[in-house]
C-alpha positions in Angstrom: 0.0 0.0 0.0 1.4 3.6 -1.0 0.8 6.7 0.7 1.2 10.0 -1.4 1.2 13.4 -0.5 -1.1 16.6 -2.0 1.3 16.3 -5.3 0.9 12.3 -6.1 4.7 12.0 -5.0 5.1 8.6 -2.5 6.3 9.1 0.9 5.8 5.4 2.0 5.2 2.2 1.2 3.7 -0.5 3.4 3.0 -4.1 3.6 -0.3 -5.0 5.4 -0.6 -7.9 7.9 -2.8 -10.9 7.7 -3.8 -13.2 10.0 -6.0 -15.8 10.9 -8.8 -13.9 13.2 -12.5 -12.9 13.5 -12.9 -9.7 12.3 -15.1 -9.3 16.4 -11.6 -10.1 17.8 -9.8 -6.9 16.2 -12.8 -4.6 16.8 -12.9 -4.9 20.5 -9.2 -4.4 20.7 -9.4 -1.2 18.8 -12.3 -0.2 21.4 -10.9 -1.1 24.6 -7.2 0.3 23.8 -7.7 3.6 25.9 -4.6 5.2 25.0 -4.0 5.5 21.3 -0.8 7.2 21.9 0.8 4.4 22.7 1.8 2.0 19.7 2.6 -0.8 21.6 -1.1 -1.2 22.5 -2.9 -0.1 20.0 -3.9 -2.3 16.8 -2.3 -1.0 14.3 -4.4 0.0 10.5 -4.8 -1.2 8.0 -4.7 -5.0 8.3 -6.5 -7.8 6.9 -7.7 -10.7 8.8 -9.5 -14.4 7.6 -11.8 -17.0 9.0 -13.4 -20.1 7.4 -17.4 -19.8 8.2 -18.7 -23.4 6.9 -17.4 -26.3 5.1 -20.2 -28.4 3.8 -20.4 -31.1 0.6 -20.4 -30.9 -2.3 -23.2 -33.4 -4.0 -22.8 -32.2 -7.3 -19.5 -32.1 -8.1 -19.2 -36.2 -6.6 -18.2 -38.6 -8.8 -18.6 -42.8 -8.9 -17.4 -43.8 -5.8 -15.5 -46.9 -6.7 -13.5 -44.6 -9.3 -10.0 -45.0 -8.6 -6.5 -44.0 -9.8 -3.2 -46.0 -9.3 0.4 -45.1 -9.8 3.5 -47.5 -10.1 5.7 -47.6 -6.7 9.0 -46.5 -7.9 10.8 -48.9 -5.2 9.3 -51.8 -6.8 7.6 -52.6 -10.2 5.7 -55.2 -8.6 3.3 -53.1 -6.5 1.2 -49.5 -7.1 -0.5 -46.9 -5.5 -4.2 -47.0 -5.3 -6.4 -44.2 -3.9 -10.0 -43.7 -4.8 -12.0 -40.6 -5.9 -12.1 -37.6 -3.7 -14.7 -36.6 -1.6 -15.9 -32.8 -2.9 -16.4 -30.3 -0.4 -17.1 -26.0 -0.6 -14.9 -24.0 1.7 -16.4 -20.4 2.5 -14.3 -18.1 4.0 -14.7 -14.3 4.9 -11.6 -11.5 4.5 -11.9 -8.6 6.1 -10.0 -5.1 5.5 -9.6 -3.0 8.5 -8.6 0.8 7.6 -8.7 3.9 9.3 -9.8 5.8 6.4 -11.5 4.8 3.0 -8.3 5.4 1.2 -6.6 3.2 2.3 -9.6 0.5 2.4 -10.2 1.3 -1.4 -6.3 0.9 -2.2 -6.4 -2.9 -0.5 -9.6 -4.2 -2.1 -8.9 -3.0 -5.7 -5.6 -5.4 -5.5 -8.0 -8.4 -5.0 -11.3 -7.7 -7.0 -9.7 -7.5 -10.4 -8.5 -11.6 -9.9 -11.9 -12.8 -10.0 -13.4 -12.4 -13.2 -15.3 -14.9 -12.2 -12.9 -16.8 -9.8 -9.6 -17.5 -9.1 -7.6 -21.0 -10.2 -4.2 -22.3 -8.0 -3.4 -25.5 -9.2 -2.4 -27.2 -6.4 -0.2 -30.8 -5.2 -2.6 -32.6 -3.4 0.4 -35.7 -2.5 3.8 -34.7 -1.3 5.0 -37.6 -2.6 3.8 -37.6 -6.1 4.2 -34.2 -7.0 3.1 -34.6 -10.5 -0.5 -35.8 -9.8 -2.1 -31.7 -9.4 -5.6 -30.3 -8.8 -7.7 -27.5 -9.8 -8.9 -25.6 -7.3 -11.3 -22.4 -8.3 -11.5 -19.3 -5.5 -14.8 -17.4 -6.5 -15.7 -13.8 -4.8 -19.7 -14.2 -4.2 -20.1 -11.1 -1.8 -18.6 -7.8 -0.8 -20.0 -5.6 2.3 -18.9 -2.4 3.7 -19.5 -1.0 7.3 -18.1 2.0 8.6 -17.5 1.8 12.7 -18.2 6.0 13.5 -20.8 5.8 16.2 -19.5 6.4 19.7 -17.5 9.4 21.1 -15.2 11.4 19.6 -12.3 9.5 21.1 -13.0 6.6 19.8 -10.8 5.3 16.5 -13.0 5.1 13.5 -12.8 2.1 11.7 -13.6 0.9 8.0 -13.9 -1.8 7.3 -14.8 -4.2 3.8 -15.5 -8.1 4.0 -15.3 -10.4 1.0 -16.8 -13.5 0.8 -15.2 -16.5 -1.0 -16.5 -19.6 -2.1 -13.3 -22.4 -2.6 -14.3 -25.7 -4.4 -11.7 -28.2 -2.9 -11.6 -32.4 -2.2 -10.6 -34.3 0.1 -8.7 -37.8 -0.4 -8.8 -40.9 1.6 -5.8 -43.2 2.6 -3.4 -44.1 0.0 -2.5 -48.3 0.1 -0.2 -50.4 -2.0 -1.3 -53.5 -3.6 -0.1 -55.6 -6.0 -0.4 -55.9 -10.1 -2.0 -58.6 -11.4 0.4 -60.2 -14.0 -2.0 -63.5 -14.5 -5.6 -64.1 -15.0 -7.3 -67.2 -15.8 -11.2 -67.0 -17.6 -13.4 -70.4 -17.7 -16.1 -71.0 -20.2 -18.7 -73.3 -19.2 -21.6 -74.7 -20.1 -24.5 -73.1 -18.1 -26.8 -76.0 -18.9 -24.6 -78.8 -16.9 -24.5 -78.1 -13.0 -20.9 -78.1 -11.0 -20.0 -78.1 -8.1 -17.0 -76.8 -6.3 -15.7 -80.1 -5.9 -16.1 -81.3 -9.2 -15.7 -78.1 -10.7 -14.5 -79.5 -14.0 -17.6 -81.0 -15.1 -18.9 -78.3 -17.1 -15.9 -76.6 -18.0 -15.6 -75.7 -22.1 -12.2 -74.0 -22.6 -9.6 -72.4 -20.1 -8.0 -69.0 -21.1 -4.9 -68.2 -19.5 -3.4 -64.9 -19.8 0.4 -63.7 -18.6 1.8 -60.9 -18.8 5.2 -60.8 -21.3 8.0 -60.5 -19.5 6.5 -60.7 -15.9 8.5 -58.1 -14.5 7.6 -55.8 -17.4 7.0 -52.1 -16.1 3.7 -51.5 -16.5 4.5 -47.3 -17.5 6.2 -48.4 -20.3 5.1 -50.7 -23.1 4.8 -54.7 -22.9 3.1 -57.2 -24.5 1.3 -60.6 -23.1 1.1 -64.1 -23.9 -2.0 -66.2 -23.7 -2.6 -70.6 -23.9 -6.0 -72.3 -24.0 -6.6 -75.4 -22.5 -9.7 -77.5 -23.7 -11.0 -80.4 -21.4 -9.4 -84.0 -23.1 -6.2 -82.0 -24.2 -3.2 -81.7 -22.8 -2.8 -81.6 -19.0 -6.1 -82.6 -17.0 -7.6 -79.8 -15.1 
């Protein structure tokens, strides 16, 4: 923020503080400071302060719940990452710009307003340890309210102040587990008019496909091939 004298020339630049506070918090230190000669106790202006006022989900914006992504371990080839879709959730917060006059109010808020056009995007790492899976996250502005604090006596600080509501569209993810790849799967084809058992479970069998994948140890990133033997019932090995 730059204050200027009559002739537009700057005599000082500051940087205003945020902080994580209730705007309520800040107002009745401002009233109950007595002396405001002192700098020590008083609050200094202008500063900015933030609070979170719900978190609720996010219904529209869910998708399948047995969605899931996976990621190759990089310790071993044998094993992956698996985590499933995120849970969506809407994060309103309120910031609030405290100023002793509306000049320097105006200054802090037309730094902000011009960013949402109509919101905001940070891309953001959602796992430390796989920095190249990133997220979307949109910041929309959906209010703005001004109050001006000049009722009381005349010793009393005046205080402006402007709150902007903000609407974040975030997820949260569940625990991340290992597991391991499938490199073989065997399909039976039988005949669903001939009854089996468990026991017996050959009775009705038609063919066997077996499929493996080529080499075994194959990374999955990259690109590999499989192998694949049928076995009919009468042929070759019994089953």
């Amino acid at each position: 923020m730059l204050r200027k004298d009559s002739s537009g020339a700057v005599i000082s630049q500051m940087k205003v503080p945020l902080s994580y506070a209730p705007k309520q918090k800040f107002l009745d230190r401002i009233r109950e400071t007595k002396d405001m000669s002192d700098a020590k106790l008083a609050v200094k202006l202008p500063r900015m302060s933030f609070e979170i006022s719900s978190l609720y989900y996010d219904p529209v914006r869910q998708l399948p719940k047995v969605n899931n992504f996976t990621k190759l371990v990089t310790s071993d080839n044998t094993k992956r990452t698996k985590f499933f879709t995120s849970v969506p959730y809407i994060i309103n917060f309120q910031l609030n710009i405290l100023a002793k006059t509306n000049e320097d109010a105006v200054q802090i808020v037309e730094q902000i307003l011009p960013f949402f056009n109509p919101a905001y995007t940070i891309t953001m790492k959602q796992f430390s340890d796989y920095p190249d899976i990133t997220e979307d996250i949109p910041i929309s502005l959906i209010g703005i309210s001004y109050s001006d604090d000049f009722d009381g006596a005349l010793e009393n600080r005046r205080t402006i102040i402007y709150s902007l509501d903000f609407e974040m569209k975030t997820a949260f993810y569940g625990p991340i587990s290992d597991s391991s790849i499938i490199r073989k799967s065997i399909v039976d084809f039988r005949d669903p008019s001939i009854s089996y058992s468990l026991s017996d479970s050959d009775d009705n069998l038609i063919q066997r496909m077996t499929v493996n994948l080529n080499p075994l140890d194959a990374n999955l990133e990259d690109s590999y091939g499989y192998t694949s033997s049928f076995l009919y019932p009468g042929e070759g090995d019994s089953l």
